[in-house]
C-alpha positions as CSV (number, residue, x, y, z in Angstrom):
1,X,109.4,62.1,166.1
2,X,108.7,61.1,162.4
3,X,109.9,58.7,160.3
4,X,110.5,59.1,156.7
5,X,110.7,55.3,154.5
6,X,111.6,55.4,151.2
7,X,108.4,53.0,150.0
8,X,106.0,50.7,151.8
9,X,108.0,47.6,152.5
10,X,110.3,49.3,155.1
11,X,106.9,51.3,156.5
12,X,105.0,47.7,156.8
13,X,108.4,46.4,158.7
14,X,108.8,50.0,161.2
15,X,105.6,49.7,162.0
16,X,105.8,46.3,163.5
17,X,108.9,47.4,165.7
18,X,109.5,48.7,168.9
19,X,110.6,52.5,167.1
20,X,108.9,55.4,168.9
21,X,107.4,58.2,166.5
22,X,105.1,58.3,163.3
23,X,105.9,56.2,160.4
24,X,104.9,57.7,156.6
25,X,106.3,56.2,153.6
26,X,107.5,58.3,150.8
27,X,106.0,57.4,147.8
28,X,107.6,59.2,144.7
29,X,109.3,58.3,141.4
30,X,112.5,61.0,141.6
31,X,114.0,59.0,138.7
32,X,111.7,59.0,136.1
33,X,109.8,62.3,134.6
34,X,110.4,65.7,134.5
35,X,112.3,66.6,137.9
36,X,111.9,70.8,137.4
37,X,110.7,72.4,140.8
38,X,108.5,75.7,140.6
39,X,105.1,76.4,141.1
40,X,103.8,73.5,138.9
41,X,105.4,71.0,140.9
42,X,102.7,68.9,142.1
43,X,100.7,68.7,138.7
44,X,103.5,67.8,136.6
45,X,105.3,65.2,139.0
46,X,101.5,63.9,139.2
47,X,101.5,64.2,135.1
48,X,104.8,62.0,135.4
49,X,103.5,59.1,138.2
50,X,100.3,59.2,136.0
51,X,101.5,58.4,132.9
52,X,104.2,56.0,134.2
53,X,102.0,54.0,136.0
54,X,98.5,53.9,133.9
55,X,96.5,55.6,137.5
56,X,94.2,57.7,137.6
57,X,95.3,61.7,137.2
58,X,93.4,62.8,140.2
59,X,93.9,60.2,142.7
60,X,97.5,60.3,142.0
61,X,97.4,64.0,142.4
62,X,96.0,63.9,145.6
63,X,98.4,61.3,146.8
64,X,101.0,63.7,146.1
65,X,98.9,66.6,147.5
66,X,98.2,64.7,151.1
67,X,102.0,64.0,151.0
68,X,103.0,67.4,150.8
69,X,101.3,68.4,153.4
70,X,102.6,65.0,155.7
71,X,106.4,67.1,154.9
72,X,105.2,70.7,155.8
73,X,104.2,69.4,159.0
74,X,106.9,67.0,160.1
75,X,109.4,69.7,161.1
76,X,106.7,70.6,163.4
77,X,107.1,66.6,165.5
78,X,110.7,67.5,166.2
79,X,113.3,64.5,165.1
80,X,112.6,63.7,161.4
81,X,114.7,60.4,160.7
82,X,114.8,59.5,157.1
83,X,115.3,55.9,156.2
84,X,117.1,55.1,152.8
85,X,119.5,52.4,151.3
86,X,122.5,53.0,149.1
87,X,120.7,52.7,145.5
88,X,120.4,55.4,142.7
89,X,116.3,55.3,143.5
90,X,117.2,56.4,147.3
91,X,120.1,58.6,146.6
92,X,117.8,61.0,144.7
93,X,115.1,60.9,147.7
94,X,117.4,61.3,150.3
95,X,119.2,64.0,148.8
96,X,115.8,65.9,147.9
97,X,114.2,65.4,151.4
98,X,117.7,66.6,153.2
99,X,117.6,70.0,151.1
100,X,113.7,70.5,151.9
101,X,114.3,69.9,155.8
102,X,117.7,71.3,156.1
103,X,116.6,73.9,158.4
104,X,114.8,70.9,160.7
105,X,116.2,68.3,163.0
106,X,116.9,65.4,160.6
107,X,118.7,61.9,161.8
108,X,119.3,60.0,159.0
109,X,119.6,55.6,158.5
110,X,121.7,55.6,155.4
111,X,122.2,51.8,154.7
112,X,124.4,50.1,152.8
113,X,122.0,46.9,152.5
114,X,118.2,46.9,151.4
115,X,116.5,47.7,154.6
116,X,113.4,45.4,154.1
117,X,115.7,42.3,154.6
118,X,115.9,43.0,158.4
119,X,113.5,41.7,160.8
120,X,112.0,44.1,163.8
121,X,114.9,43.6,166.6
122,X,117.6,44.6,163.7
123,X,115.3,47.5,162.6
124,X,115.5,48.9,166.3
125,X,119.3,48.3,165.9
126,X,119.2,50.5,162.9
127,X,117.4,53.3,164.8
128,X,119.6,53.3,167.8
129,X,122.8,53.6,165.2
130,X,121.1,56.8,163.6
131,X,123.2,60.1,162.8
132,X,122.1,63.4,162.6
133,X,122.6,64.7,159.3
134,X,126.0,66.8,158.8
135,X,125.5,70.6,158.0
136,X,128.5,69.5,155.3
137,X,125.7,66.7,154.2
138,X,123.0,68.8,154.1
139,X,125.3,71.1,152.2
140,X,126.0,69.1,149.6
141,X,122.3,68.0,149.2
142,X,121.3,71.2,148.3
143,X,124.0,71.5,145.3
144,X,123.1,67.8,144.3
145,X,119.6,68.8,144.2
146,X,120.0,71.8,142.3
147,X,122.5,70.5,139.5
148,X,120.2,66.8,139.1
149,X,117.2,69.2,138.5
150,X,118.6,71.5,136.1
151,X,118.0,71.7,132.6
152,X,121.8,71.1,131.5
153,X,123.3,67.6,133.2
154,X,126.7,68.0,133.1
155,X,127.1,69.5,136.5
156,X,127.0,66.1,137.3
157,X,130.3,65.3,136.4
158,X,131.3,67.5,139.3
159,X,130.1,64.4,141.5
160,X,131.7,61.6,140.1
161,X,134.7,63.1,139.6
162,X,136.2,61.5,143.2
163,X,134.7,60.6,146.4
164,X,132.8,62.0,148.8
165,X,133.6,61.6,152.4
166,X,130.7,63.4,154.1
167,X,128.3,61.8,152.1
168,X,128.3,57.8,151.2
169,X,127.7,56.3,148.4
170,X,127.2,59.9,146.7
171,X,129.7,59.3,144.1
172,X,128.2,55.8,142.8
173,X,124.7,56.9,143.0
174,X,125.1,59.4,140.6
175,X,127.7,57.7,138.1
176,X,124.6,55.6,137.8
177,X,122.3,58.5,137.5
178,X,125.0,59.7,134.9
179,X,125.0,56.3,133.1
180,X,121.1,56.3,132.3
181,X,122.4,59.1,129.6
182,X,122.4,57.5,126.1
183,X,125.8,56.5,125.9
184,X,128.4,57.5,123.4
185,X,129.2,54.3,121.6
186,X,125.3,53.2,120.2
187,X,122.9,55.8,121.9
188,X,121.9,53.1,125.0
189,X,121.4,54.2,128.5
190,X,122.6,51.5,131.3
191,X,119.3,50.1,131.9
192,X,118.2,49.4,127.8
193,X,121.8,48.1,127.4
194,X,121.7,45.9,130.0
195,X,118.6,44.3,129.5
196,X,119.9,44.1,125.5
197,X,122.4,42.3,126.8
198,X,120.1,39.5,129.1
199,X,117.8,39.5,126.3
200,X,120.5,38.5,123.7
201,X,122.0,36.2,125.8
202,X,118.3,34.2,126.4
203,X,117.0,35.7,129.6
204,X,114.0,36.7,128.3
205,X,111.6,36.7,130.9
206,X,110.4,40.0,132.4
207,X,110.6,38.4,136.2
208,X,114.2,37.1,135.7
209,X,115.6,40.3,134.1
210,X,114.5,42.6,136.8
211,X,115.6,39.9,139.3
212,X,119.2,40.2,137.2
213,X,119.3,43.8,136.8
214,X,118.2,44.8,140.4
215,X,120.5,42.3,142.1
216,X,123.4,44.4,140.9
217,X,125.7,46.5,142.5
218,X,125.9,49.5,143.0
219,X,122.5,49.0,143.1
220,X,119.8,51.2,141.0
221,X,116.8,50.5,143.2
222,X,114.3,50.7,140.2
223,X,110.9,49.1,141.0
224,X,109.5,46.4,139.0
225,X,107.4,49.0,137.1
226,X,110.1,51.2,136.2
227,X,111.9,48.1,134.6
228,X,108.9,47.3,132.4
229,X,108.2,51.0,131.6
230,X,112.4,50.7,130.0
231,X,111.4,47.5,128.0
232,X,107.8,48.6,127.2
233,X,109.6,52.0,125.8
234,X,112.4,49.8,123.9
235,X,109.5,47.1,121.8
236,X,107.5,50.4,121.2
237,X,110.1,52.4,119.4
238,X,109.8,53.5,115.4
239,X,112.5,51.2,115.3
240,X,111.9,48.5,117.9
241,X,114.9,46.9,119.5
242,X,112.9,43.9,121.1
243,X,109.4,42.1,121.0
244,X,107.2,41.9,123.7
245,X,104.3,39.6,124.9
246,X,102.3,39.0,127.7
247,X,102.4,41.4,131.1
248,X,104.0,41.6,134.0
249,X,105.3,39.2,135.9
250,X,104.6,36.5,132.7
251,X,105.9,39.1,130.0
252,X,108.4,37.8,127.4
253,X,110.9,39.4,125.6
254,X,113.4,38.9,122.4
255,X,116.0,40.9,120.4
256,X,115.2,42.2,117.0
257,X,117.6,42.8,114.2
258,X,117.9,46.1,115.1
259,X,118.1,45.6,118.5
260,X,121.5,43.2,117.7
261,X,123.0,45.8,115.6
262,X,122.5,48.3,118.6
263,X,123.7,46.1,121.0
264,X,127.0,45.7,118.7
265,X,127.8,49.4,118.3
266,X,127.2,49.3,114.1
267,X,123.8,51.2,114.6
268,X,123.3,54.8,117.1
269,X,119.7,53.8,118.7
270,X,119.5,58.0,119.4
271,X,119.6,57.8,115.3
272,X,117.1,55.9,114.1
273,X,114.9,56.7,117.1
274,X,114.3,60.1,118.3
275,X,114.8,60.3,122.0
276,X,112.1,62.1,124.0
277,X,112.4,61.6,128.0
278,X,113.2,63.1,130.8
279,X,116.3,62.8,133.3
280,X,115.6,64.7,136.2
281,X,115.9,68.3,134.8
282,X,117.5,67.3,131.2
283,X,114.8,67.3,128.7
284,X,116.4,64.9,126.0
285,X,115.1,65.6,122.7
286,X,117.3,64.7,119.1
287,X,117.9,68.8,119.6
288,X,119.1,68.3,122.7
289,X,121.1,65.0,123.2
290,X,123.6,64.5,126.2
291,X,125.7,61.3,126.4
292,X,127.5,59.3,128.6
293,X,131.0,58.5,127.2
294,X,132.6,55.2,129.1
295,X,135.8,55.9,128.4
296,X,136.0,59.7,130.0
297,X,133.5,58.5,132.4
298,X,131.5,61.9,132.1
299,X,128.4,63.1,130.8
300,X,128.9,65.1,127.1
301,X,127.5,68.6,126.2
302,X,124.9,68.1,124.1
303,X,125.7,68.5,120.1
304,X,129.5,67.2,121.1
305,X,131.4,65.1,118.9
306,X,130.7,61.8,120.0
307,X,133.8,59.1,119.6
């Protein structure tokens, strides 16, 4: 048996339990970089976890190579249980680890809670309350998987168009995934809009704005260094929308004029800054702009009217 955590906090916390098996963490960054599988997956998910986090190429690289070959072997240990919480950053694990393994025997501890907020005795609770993973959840993994990592997004709206029975928390994940798009009325994706709006309203401190964002719910999951890499990107704009000074955790922040008249709707960010990231497969460029429009609660072609 083989256990699959999503991160080290729940692998530190497994490993002081009573749970039979091997413990590994999985230690990737689904939501941020180029998500486009192929035969250059390893080097340009390392490219991505490189760049994102200021480590070394080559040790990063073979992180990612030693954890590939952790996967390939764990259908060989029999039971694979994969442990993941109901946030956009574990949806996009969970769903890409049930397509890889959907010919293995995979249990699955799907919680609706953050997991490292148990102690041992209610982690062994967890793994006694395990399921095996659906064929109908496995099935859906696979067309999740297939439309988050393709090159056109709006597939997507397929998913948050009504619930999901055979799968929890599927439909929320990705209206947040969907959200993250720059959004119709001033070119803002959930995360720069929201920490706009702490900014604006005098939360400027880096530790109390991830505290605010990542307490909410549903629940996006982002690490503290994904946060940072959101507001680093915002300050560092042709056009900045905030100031920054300091690092992590000590950072401060504050709203420029530009920033306000974002934050108001008179001024498109996506128009006075060309956009150039990456949303699992979408590459958004100022050629190729998808948003996310509130009001239909869907993700728009790209070069659509925008209301």
């Amino acid at each position: 048996m083989i256990h699959i955590h999503n991160g080290d906090v729940a692998l530190s916390l497994a490993k002081r339990s009573l749970i039979p098996g091997e413990h590994i963490a999985y230690r990737e960054s689904l939501i941020t970089g180029p998500v486009v599988p192929g035969e250059d997956w390893i080097e340009t998910r390392a490219r991505a976890l490189s760049d994102g986090t200021n480590a070394e190429l080559l040790r990063v690289r073979t992180s990612l190579l030693e954890q590939e070959q952790a996967l390939d072997a764990a259908a060989a240990q029999g039971e694979i249980v994969l442990w993941f919480e109901h946030d956009l950053y574990c949806l996009v694990h969970l769903v890409y680890l049930l397509q890889r393994f959907r010919d293995a025997r995979v249990s699955v501890v799907w919680c609706p809670t953050p997991i490292g907020n148990n102690d041992e005795h209610d982690l062994e609770l967890l793994f006694e309350s395990r399921a095996a993973a659906t064929p109908a959840m496995i099935e859906l993994a696979k067309k999740v998987w297939r439309d988050y990592s393709a090159p056109d997004p709006t597939a997507i709206n397929t998913w948050i168009e009504r619930d999901w029975s055979d799968f929890a928390f599927l439909r929320e994940g990705l209206t947040l995934h969907a959200t993250r798009f720059p959004s119709s009325k001033n070119g803002l994706g959930a995360v720069e809009q929201r920490a706009l709006e702490l900014i604006a309203a005098g939360t400027t401190g880096f530790a109390s704005i991830f505290d605010r964002i990542n307490s909410e719910v549903p629940r996006l999951g982002f690490g503290d260094s994904v946060i940072y890499d959101h507001l680093r990107a915002m300050a560092a704009r042709a056009v900045p929308l905030i100031t920054a000074a300091g690092e992590p955790p000590k950072a401060i922040f504050g709203i420029t004029p530009a920033g306000e008249n974002v934050l108001s709707g008179e001024i498109d960010d996506s128009a006075i800054n060309d956009p150039d990231f990456w949303l699992g497969g979408a590459h958004l460029t100022k050629e190729n702009l998808w948003r996310w429009d509130e009001r239909e609660r869907k993700i728009l072609p790209s070069h659509s009217r925008v209301s």
